[in-house]
N, CA, C and O atoms as a GROMACS GRO file, in nm:
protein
  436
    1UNK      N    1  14.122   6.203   0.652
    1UNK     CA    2  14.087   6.339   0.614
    1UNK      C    3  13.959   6.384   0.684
    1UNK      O    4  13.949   6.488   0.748
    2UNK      N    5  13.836   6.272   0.661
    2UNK     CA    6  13.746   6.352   0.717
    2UNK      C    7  13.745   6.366   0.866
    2UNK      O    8  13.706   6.472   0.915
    3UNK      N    9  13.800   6.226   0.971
    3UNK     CA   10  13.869   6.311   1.070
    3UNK      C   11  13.919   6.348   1.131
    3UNK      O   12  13.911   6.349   1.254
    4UNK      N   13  14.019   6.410   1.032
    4UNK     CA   14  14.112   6.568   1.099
    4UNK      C   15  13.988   6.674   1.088
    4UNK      O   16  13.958   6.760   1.170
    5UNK      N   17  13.932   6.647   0.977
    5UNK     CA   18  13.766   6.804   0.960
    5UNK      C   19  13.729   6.804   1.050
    5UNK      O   20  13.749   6.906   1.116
    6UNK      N   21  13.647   6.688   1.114
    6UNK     CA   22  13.551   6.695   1.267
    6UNK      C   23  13.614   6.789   1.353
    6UNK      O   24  13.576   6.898   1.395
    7UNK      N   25  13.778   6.687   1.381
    7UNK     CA   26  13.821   6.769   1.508
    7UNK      C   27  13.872   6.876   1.455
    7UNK      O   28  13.944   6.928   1.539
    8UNK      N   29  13.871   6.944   1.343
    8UNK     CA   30  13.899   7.106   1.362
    8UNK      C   31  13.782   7.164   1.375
    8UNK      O   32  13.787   7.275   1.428
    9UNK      N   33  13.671   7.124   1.342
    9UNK     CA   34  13.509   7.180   1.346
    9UNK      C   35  13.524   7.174   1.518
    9UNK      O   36  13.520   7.268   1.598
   10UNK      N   37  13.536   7.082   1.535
   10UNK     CA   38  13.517   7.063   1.709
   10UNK      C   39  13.588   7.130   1.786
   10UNK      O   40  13.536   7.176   1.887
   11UNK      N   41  13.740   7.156   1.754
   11UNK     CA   42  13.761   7.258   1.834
   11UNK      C   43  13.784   7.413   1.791
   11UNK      O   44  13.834   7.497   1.866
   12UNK      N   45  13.741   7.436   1.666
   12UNK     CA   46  13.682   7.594   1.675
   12UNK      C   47  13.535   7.579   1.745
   12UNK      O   48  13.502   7.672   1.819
   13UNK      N   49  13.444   7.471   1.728
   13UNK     CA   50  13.313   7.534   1.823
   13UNK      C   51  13.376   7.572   1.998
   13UNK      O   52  13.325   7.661   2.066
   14UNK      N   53  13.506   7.475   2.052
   14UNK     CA   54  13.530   7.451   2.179
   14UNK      C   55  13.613   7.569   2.253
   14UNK      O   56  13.603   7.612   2.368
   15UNK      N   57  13.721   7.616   2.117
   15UNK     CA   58  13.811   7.679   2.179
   15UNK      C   59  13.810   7.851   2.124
   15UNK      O   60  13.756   7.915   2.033
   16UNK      N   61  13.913   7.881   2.250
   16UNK     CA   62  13.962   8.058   2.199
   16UNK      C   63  13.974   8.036   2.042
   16UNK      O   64  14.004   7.932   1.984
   17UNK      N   65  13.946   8.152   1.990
   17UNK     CA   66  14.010   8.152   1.857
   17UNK      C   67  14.138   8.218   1.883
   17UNK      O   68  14.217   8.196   1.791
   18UNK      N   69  14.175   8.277   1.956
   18UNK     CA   70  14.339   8.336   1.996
   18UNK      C   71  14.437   8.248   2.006
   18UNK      O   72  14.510   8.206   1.916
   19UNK      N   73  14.437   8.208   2.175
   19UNK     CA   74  14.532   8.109   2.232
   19UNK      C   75  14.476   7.975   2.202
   19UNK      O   76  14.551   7.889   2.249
   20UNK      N   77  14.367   7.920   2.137
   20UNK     CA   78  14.311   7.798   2.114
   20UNK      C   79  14.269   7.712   2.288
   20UNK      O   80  14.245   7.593   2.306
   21UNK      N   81  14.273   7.783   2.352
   21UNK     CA   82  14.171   7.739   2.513
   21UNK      C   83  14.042   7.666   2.458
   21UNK      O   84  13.941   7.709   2.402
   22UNK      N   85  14.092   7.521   2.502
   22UNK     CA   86  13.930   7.456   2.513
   22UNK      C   87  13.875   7.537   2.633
   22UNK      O   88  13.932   7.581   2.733
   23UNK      N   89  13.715   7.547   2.584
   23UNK     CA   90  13.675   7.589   2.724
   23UNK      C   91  13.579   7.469   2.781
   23UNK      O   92  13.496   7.400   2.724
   24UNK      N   93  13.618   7.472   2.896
   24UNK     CA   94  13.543   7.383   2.942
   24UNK      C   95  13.334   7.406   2.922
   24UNK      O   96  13.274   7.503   2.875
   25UNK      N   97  13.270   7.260   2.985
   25UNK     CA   98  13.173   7.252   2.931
   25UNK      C   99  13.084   7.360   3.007
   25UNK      O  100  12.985   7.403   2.947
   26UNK      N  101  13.118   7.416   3.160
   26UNK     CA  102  13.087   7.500   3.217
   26UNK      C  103  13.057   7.651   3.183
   26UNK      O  104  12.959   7.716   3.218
   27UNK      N  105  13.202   7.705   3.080
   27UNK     CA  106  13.222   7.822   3.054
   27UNK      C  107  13.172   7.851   2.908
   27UNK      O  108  13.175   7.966   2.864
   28UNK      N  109  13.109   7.711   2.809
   28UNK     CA  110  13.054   7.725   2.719
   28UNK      C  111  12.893   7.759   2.705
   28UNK      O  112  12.826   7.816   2.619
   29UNK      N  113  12.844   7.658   2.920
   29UNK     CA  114  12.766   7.747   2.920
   29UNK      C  115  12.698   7.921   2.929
   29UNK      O  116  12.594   7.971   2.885
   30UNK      N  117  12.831   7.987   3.021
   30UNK     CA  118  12.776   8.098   3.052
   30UNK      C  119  12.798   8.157   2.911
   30UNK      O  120  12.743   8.267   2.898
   31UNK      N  121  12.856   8.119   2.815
   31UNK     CA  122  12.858   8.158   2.653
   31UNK      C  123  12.729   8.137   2.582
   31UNK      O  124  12.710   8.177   2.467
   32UNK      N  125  12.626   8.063   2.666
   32UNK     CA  126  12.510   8.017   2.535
   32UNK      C  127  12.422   8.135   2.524
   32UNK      O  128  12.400   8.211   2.619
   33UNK      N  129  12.364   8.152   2.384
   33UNK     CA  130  12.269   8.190   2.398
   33UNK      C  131  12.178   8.242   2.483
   33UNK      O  132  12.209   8.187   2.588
   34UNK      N  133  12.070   8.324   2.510
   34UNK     CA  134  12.022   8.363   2.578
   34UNK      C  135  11.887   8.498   2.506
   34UNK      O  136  11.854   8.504   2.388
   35UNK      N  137  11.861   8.542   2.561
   35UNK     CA  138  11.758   8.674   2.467
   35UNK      C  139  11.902   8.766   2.430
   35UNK      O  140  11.902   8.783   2.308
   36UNK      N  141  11.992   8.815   2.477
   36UNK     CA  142  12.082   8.888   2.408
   36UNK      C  143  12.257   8.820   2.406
   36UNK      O  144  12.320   8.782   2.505
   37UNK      N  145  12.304   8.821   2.265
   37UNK     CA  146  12.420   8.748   2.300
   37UNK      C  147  12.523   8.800   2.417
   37UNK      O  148  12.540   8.912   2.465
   38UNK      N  149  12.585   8.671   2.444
   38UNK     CA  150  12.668   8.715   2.572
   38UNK      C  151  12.828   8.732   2.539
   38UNK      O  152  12.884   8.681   2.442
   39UNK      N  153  12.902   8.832   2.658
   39UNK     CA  154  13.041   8.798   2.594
   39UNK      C  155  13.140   8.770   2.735
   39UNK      O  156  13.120   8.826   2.843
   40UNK      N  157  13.216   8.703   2.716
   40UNK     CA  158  13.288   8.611   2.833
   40UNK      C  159  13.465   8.624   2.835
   40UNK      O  160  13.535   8.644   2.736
   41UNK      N  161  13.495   8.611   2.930
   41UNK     CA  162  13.680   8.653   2.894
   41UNK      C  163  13.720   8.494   2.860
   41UNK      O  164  13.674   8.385   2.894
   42UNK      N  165  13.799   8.526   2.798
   42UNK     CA  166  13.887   8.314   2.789
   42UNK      C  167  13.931   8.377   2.915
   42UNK      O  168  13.950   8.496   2.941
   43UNK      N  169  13.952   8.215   3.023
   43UNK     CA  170  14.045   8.199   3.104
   43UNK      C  171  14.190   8.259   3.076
   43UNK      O  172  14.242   8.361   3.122
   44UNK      N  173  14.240   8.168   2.988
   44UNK     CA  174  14.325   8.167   2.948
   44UNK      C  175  14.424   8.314   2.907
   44UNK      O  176  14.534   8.336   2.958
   45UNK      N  177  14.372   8.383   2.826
   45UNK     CA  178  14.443   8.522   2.761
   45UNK      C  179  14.341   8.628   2.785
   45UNK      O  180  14.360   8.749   2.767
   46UNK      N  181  14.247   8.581   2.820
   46UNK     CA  182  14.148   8.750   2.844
   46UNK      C  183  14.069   8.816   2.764
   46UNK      O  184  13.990   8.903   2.800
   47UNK      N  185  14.094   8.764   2.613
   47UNK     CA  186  14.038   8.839   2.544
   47UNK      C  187  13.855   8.767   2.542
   47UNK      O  188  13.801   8.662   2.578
   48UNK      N  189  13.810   8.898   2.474
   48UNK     CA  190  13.655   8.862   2.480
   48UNK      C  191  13.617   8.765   2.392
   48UNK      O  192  13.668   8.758   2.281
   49UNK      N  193  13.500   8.658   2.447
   49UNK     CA  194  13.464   8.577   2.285
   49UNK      C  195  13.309   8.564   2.359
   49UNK      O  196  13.256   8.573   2.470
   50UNK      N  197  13.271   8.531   2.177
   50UNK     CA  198  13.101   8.557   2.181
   50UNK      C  199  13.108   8.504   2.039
   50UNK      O  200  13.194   8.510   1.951
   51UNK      N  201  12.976   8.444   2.048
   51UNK     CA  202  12.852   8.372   1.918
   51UNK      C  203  12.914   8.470   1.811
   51UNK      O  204  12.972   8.574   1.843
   52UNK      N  205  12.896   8.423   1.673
   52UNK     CA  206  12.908   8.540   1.576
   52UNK      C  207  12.798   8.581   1.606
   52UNK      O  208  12.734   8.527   1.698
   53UNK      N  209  12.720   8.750   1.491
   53UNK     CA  210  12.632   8.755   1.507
   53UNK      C  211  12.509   8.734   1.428
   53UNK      O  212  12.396   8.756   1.472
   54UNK      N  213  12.540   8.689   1.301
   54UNK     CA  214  12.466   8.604   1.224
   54UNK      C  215  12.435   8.475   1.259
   54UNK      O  216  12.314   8.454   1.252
   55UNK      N  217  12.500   8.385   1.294
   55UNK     CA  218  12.424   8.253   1.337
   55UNK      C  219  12.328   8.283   1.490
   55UNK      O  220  12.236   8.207   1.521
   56UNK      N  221  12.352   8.356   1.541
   56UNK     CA  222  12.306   8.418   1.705
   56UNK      C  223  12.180   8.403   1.651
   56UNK      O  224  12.091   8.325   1.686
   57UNK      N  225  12.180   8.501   1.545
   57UNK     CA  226  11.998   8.566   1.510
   57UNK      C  227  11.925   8.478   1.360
   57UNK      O  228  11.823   8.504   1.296
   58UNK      N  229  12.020   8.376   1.346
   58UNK     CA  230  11.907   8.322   1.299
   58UNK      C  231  11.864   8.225   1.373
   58UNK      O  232  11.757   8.182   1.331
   59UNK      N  233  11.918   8.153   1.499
   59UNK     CA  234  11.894   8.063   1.595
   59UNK      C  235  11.729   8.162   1.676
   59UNK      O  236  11.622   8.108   1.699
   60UNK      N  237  11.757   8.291   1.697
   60UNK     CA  238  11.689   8.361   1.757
   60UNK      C  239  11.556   8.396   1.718
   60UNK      O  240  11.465   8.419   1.798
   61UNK      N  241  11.544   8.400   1.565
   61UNK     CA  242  11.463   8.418   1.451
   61UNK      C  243  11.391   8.323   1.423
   61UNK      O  244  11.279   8.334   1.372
   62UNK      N  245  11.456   8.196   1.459
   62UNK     CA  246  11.434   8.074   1.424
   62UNK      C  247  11.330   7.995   1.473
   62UNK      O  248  11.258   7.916   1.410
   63UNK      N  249  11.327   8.039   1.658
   63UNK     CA  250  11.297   8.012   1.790
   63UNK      C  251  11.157   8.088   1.797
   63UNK      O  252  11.046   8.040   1.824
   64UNK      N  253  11.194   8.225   1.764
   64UNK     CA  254  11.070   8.315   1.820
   64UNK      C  255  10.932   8.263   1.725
   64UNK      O  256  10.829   8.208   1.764
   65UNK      N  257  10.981   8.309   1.567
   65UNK     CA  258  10.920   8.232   1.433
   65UNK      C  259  10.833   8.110   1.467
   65UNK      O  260  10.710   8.109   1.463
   66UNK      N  261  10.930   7.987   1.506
   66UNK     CA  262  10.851   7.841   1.558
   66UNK      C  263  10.746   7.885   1.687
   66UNK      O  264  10.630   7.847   1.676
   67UNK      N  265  10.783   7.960   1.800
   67UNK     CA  266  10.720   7.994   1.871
   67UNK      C  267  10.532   8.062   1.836
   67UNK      O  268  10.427   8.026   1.888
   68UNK      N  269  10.550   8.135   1.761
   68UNK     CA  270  10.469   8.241   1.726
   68UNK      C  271  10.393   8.091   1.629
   68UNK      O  272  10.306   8.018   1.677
   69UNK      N  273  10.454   8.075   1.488
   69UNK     CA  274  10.353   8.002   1.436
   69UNK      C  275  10.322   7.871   1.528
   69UNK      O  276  10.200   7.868   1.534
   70UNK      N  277  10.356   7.802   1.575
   70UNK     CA  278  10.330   7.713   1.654
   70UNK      C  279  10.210   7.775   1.767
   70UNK      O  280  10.106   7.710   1.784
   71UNK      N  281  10.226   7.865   1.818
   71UNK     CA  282  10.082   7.922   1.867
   71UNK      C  283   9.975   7.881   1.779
   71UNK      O  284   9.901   7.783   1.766
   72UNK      N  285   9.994   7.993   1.724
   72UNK     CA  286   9.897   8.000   1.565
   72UNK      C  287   9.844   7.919   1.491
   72UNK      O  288   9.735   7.937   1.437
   73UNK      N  289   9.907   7.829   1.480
   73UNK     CA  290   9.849   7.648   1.476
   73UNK      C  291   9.742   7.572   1.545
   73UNK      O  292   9.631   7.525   1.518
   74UNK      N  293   9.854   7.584   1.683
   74UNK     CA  294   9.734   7.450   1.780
   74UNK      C  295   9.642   7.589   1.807
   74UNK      O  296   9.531   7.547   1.841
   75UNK      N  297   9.642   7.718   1.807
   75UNK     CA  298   9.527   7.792   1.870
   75UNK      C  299   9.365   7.810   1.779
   75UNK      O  300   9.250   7.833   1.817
   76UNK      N  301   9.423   7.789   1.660
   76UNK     CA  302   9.330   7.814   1.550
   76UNK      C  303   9.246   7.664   1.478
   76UNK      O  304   9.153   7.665   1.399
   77UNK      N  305   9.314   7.550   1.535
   77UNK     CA  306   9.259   7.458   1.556
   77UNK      C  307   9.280   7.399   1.450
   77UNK      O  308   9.215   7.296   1.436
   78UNK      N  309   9.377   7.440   1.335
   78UNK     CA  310   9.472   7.421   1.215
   78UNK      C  311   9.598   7.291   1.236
   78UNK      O  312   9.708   7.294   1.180
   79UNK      N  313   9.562   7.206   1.310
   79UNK     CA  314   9.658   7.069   1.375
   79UNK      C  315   9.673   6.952   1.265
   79UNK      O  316   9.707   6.834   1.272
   80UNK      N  317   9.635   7.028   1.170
   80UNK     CA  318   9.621   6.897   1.012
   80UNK      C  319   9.789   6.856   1.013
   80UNK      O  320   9.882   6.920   1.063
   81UNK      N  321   9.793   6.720   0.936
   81UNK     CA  322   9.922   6.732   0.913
   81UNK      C  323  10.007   6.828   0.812
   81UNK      O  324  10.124   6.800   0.840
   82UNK      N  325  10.008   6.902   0.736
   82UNK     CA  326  10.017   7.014   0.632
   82UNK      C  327  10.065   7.127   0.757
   82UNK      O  328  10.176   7.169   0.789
   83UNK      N  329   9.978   7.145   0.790
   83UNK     CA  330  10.032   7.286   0.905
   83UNK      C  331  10.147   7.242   1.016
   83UNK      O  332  10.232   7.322   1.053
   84UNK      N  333  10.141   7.085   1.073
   84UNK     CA  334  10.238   7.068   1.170
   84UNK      C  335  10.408   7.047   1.127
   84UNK      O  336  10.512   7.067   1.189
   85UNK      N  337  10.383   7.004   1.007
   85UNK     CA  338  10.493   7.002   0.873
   85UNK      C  339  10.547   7.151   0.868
   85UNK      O  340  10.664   7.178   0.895
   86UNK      N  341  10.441   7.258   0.824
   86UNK     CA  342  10.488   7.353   0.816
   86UNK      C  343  10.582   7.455   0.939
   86UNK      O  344  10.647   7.559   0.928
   87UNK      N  345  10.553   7.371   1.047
   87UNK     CA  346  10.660   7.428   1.166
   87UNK      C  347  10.831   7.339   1.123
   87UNK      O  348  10.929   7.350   1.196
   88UNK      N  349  10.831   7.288   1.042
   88UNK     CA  350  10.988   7.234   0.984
   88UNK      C  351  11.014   7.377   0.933
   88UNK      O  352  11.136   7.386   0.922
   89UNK      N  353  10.966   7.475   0.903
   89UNK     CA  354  11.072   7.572   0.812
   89UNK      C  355  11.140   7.633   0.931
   89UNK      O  356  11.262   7.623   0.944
   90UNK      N  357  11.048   7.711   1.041
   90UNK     CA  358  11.175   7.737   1.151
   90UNK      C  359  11.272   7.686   1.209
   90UNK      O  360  11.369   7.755   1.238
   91UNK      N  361  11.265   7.556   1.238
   91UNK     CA  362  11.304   7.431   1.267
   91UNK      C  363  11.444   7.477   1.205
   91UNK      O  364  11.547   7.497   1.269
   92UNK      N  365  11.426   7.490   1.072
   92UNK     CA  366  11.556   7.461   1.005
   92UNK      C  367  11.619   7.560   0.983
   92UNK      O  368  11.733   7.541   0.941
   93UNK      N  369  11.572   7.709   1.002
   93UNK     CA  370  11.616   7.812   1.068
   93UNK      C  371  11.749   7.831   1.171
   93UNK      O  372  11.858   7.889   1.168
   94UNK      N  373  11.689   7.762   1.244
   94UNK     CA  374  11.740   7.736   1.393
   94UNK      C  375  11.824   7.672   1.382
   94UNK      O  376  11.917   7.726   1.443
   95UNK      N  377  11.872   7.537   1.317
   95UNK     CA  378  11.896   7.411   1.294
   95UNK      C  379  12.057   7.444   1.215
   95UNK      O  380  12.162   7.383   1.231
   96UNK      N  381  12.026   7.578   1.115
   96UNK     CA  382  12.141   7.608   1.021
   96UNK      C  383  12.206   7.736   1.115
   96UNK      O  384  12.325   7.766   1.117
   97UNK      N  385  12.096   7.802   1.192
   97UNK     CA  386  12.234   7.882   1.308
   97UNK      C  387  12.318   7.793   1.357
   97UNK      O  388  12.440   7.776   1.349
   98UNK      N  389  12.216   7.731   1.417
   98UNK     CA  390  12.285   7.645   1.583
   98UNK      C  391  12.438   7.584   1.500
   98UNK      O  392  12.553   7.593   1.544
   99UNK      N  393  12.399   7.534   1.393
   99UNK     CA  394  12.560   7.437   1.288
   99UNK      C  395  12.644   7.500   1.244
   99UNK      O  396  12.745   7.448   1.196
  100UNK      N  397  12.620   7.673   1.253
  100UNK     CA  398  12.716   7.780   1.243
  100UNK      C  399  12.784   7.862   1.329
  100UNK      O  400  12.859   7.956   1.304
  101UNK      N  401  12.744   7.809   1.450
  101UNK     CA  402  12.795   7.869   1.551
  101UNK      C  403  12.916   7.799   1.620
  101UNK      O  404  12.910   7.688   1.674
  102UNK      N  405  13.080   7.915   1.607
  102UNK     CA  406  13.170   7.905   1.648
  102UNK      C  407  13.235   8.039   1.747
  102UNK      O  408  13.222   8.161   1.732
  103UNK      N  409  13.285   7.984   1.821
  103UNK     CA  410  13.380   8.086   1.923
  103UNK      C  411  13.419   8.135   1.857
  103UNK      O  412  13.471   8.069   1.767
  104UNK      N  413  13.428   8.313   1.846
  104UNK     CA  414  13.495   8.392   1.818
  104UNK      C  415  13.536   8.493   1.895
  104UNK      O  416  13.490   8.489   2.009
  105UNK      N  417  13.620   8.597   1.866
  105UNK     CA  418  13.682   8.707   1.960
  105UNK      C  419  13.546   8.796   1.898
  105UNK      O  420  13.475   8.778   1.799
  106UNK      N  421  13.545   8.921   2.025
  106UNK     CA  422  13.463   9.023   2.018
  106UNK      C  423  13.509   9.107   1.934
  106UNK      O  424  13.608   9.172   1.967
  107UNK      N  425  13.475   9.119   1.858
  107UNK     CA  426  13.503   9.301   1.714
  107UNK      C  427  13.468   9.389   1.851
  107UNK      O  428  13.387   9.403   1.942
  108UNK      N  429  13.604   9.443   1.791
  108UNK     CA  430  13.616   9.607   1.872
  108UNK      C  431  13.511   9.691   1.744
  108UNK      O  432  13.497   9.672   1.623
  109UNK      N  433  13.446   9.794   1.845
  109UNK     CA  434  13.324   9.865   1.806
  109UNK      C  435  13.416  10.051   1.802
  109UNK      O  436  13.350  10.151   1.773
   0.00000   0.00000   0.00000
Protein backbone atom coordinates (compact mmCIF):
# COMPACT_ATOMS: atom_id res chain seq x y z
CA UNK A 1 0.00 0.00 0.00
CA UNK A 2 2.39 2.45 1.00
CA UNK A 3 4.19 1.77 -2.22
CA UNK A 4 1.62 2.13 -4.66
CA UNK A 5 1.25 5.99 -2.55
CA UNK A 6 4.94 6.96 -3.37
CA UNK A 7 4.61 6.02 -6.93
CA UNK A 8 1.36 7.85 -7.40
CA UNK A 9 2.91 10.94 -5.43
CA UNK A 10 5.82 10.45 -7.86
CA UNK A 11 4.20 10.46 -10.81
CA UNK A 12 1.71 13.30 -10.34
CA UNK A 13 4.94 15.44 -9.28
CA UNK A 14 6.50 13.83 -12.89
CA UNK A 15 3.72 13.68 -15.20
CA UNK A 16 0.90 15.55 -17.48
CA UNK A 17 -2.05 15.52 -15.45
CA UNK A 18 -3.96 14.90 -18.92
CA UNK A 19 -2.21 12.23 -20.99
CA UNK A 20 -0.02 11.23 -17.80
CA UNK A 21 3.57 12.18 -19.91
CA UNK A 22 6.46 11.64 -17.62
CA UNK A 23 8.38 14.57 -18.34
CA UNK A 24 11.62 14.16 -18.58
CA UNK A 25 14.26 15.59 -16.05
CA UNK A 26 15.11 18.35 -18.64
CA UNK A 27 11.54 19.67 -19.24
CA UNK A 28 10.87 19.64 -15.43
CA UNK A 29 13.54 21.93 -15.49
CA UNK A 30 12.33 24.65 -17.78
CA UNK A 31 9.04 24.08 -15.38
CA UNK A 32 10.94 25.16 -12.11
CA UNK A 33 10.38 27.87 -10.37
CA UNK A 34 11.84 30.99 -11.02
CA UNK A 35 10.77 34.91 -9.83
CA UNK A 36 7.47 34.31 -11.87
CA UNK A 37 5.79 30.92 -12.37
CA UNK A 38 6.37 29.38 -15.68
CA UNK A 39 4.07 27.58 -18.14
CA UNK A 40 5.32 24.86 -20.65
CA UNK A 41 3.39 22.67 -23.38
CA UNK A 42 3.56 18.66 -22.50
CA UNK A 43 5.35 17.15 -25.36
CA UNK A 44 3.06 14.88 -25.57
CA UNK A 45 -0.75 16.53 -26.00
CA UNK A 46 0.04 20.27 -25.85
CA UNK A 47 -1.78 21.29 -23.27
CA UNK A 48 -0.28 23.90 -20.79
CA UNK A 49 1.13 22.79 -17.28
CA UNK A 50 2.51 24.89 -14.45
CA UNK A 51 3.22 24.82 -10.45
CA UNK A 52 -0.18 25.30 -8.72
CA UNK A 53 -0.37 28.63 -7.45
CA UNK A 54 -0.42 28.25 -3.85
CA UNK A 55 2.51 26.04 -3.27
CA UNK A 56 4.52 28.48 -6.04
CA UNK A 57 4.08 31.38 -3.40
CA UNK A 58 4.63 29.89 -0.44
CA UNK A 59 8.03 28.41 -1.74
CA UNK A 60 8.44 32.17 -2.92
CA UNK A 61 7.39 33.71 0.45
CA UNK A 62 9.32 31.29 2.01
CA UNK A 63 12.70 32.17 0.15
CA UNK A 64 12.38 35.95 0.09
CA UNK A 65 11.21 35.85 4.15
CA UNK A 66 14.59 33.54 4.93
CA UNK A 67 16.38 35.92 2.70
CA UNK A 68 15.39 39.23 4.31
CA UNK A 69 15.55 37.85 7.99
CA UNK A 70 18.68 36.11 7.44
CA UNK A 71 20.14 39.55 6.42
CA UNK A 72 18.79 40.99 9.45
CA UNK A 73 20.47 38.57 11.63
CA UNK A 74 24.12 38.21 10.61
CA UNK A 75 23.85 42.23 9.83
CA UNK A 76 22.75 43.30 13.27
CA UNK A 77 25.20 41.11 14.85
CA UNK A 78 22.12 39.03 16.44
CA UNK A 79 24.14 35.38 15.45
CA UNK A 80 23.02 33.90 19.03
CA UNK A 81 21.75 30.58 18.75
CA UNK A 82 17.87 31.72 19.41
CA UNK A 83 17.97 33.97 16.28
CA UNK A 84 19.78 31.33 13.90
CA UNK A 85 16.93 28.81 15.04
CA UNK A 86 14.60 31.38 14.28
CA UNK A 87 15.48 31.24 10.40
CA UNK A 88 13.69 27.42 10.72
CA UNK A 89 10.24 29.18 10.41
CA UNK A 90 10.90 30.15 6.68
CA UNK A 91 12.67 27.17 6.16
CA UNK A 92 9.52 25.42 6.70
CA UNK A 93 7.60 27.72 4.68
CA UNK A 94 9.42 26.74 1.78
CA UNK A 95 9.82 23.17 2.84
CA UNK A 96 5.68 22.70 2.92
CA UNK A 97 5.45 24.48 -0.74
CA UNK A 98 8.25 22.71 -2.29
CA UNK A 99 6.11 19.00 -0.78
CA UNK A 100 3.05 20.49 -2.48
CA UNK A 101 4.07 21.00 -5.57
CA UNK A 102 2.49 18.93 -8.46
CA UNK A 103 2.08 19.24 -12.33
CA UNK A 104 -0.93 20.64 -13.21
CA UNK A 105 -2.82 21.93 -16.41
CA UNK A 106 -3.08 25.80 -16.77
CA UNK A 107 -6.78 27.24 -15.63
CA UNK A 108 -8.13 28.97 -18.52
CA UNK A 109 -8.46 32.73 -17.33
Amino acid sequence: MLDNCAHTMKRAYNSCPKCGYKLKWLERVRLSPAIFRKFVPCPKCGVTLSWPKRPYWLMITGTLLFLLWATWVFASGRDSTVWIVSLLFPMVIVAIGAFRLRVETRESS
